[in-house]
Structures are given as structure tokens and as C-alpha cells.
C-alpha positions in Angstrom: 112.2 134.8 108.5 112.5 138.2 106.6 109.8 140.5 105.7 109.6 139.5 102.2 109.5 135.2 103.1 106.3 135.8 105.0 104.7 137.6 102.0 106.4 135.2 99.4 104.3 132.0 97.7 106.1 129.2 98.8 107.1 128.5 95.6 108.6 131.5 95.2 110.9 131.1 98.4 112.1 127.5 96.7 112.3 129.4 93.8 110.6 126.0 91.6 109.7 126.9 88.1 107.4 123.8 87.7 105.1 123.6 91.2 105.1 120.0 90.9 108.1 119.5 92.2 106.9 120.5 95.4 105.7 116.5 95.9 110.1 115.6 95.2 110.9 118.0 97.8 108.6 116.2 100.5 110.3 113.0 99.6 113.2 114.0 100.2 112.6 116.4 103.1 111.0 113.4 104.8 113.6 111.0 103.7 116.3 113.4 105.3 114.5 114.3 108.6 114.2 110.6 109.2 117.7 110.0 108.8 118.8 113.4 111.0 116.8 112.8 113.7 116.3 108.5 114.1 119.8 107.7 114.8 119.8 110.0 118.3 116.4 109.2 119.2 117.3 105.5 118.7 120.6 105.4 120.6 118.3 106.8 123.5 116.2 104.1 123.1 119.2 101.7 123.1 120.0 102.1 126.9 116.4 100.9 127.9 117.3 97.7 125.6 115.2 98.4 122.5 116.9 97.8 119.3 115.2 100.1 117.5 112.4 102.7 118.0 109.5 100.6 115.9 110.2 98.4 118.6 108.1 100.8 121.7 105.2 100.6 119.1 105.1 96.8 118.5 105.2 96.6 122.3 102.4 99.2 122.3 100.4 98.0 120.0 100.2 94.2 121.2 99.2 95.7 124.9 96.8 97.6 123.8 95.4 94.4 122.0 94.9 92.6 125.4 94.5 89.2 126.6 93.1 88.2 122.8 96.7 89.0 121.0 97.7 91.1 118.3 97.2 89.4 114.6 101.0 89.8 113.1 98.8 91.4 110.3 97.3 93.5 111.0 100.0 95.0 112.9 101.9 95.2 109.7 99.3 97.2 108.3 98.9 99.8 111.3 102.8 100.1 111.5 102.9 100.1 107.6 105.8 97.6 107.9 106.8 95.2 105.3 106.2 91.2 106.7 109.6 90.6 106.5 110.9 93.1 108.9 108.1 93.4 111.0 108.8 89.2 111.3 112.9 89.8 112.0 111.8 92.7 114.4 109.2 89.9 116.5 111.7 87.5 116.1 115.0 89.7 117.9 112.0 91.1 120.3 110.8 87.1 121.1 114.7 86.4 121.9 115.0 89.1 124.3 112.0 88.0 126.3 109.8 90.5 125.6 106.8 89.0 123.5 105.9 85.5 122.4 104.3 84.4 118.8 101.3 82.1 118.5 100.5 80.2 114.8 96.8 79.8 114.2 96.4 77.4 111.3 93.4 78.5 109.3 94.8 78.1 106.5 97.2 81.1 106.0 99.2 80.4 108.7 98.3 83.0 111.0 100.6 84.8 114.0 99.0 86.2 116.9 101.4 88.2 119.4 101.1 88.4 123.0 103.6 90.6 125.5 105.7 88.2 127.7 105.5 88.9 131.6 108.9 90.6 130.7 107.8 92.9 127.8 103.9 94.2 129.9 103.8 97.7 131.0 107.2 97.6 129.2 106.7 100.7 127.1 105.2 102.6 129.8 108.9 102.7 130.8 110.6 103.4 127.9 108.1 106.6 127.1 109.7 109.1 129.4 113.1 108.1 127.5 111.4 108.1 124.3 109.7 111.7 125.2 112.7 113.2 126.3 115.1 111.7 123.1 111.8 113.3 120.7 111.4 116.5 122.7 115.1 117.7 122.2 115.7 116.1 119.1 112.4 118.3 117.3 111.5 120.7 119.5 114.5 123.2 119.4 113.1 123.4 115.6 109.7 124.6 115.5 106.7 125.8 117.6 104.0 124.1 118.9 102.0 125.2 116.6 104.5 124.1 113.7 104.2 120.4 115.0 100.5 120.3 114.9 100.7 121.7 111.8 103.1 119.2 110.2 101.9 116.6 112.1 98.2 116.9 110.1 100.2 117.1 107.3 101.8 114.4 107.4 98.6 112.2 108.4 97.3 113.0 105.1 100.0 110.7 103.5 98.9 108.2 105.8 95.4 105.7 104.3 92.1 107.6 105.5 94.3 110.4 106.5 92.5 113.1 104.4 89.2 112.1 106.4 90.5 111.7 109.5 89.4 114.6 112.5 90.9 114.4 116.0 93.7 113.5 117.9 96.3 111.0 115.9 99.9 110.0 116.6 
């Protein structure tokens, strides 16, 4: 970073006649880190058997639920992922072993999910992987500092984000 980028409005440095288009350039900047960084961090996640990286936070997710299951939707709202892939991704997931399904009939249908002996504790062991894949993947990038920084950025995108205080994901 040069002398005049740290005393230059970031609009400036973008050189962005219209400031609005700020909001574009997050799209896009998201859409792009996504696609740089989840292909590596998901081929990591590939030799501990997990098809894909939403998969450590399904598994998560319906431990931390406990012996009482994890309602299919309200997992789809916490993971903000659409029915139908959050169902394919149970589905592959129930087929390896790792979680079974349970339908509630009360008059939606309801799915509660609950970790097979196979699939407890089974993010515990895919974390260090998981850490590791993240840590050289992002880190070389920014600072500490950076992270946090982006990281409570970010949040704010998320529902309730604006109000939220404290440690977050």
C-alpha cells in the first residue's frame, strides 16, 4: 500500500464515479472469493469423506442439537440453504452413514435429523483438516486484524447482523 492509498477515500482508490456501485463490487468480490478459495478448502475436506464443506456444518449443527434432533428447518434457515439442497445434501450424508432423518407428521410433514453412531463427534475430526485447509487458503492474505474486520462485515449481511455484539462464526 503506497503513501497516497492510505490517505485516499476508498472510492477514490476504485476510482467509482457513482459511490453506489460500491454494493456491485461486494457482490462480486464475495461471489469471486467463494469461488477462489472453496474448491481447495473442499478438496481438503474430500479426504476425510465430506462431499462438500456445508457438510462439517450440517454435522455440527445436528450435534449441537442433542438427543432431541435438529428440525430440517430450521437448519435451512441457520445455514441459509435452499430446501432443496439442504434435502439432496441429508440425503448423500444419510447414504454414507453419517445421520439419519425422522418425519413428524403434524401436518407439514416435518424432518427432524439426528447424527448416526458413524457421523457423532464426526466433525470434531474433520476440524483440524478444515482449520488447516482455511488457515493457508486466507491467511497468507490479510492480518488478523483484517479478518475480524471483514468478518463483522460480513455478519452485517447476515438477518440480525447489524445488532449482533460478540463472538460469531
Amino acid at each position: 500500500m503506497t503513501a497516497r492509498d492510505e490517505h485516499s477515500s476508498d472510492a477514490d482508490f476504485f476510482a467509482d464515479s457513482t459511490p453506489v456501485v460500491s454494493y456491485n463490487r461486494v457482490w462480486f468480490n464475495i461471489m469471486r472469493a467463494q469461488r477462489k478459495f472453496l474448491p481447495r478448502i473442499a478438496k481438503a475436506l474430500k479426504a476425510c469423506g465430506i462431499n462438500d464443506p456445508i457438510w462439517y456444518e450440517i454435522l455440527l449443527e445436528v450435534e449441537l442439537a442433542g438427543k432431541d434432533g435438529q428440525p430440517m428447518a430450521a437448519l435451512e434457515d441457520k445455514l441459509f440453504v435452499a430446501q432443496y439442497a439442504l434435502s439432496r445434501h441429508i440425503s448423500r450424508m444419510e447414504q454414507k452413514g453419517l445421520l439419519r432423518r425422522e418425519f413428524i407428521s403434524d401436518g407439514r410433514r416435518k424432518q427432524i435429523l439426528f447424527l448416526t453412531d458413524k457421523g457423532k463427534g464426526l466433525h470434531a475430526k474433520i476440524w483440524p483438516v478444515y482449520w488447516d485447509a482455511m488457515q493457508a487458503e486466507i491467511g497468507p492474505h490479510m492480518t488478523t486484524d483484517e479478518a475480524y474486520q471483514l468478518s463483522r462485515l460480513l455478519i452485517k449481511l447476515l438477518p440480525g447482523g447489524a445488532q449482533k455484539t460478540g463472538p460469531q462464526g
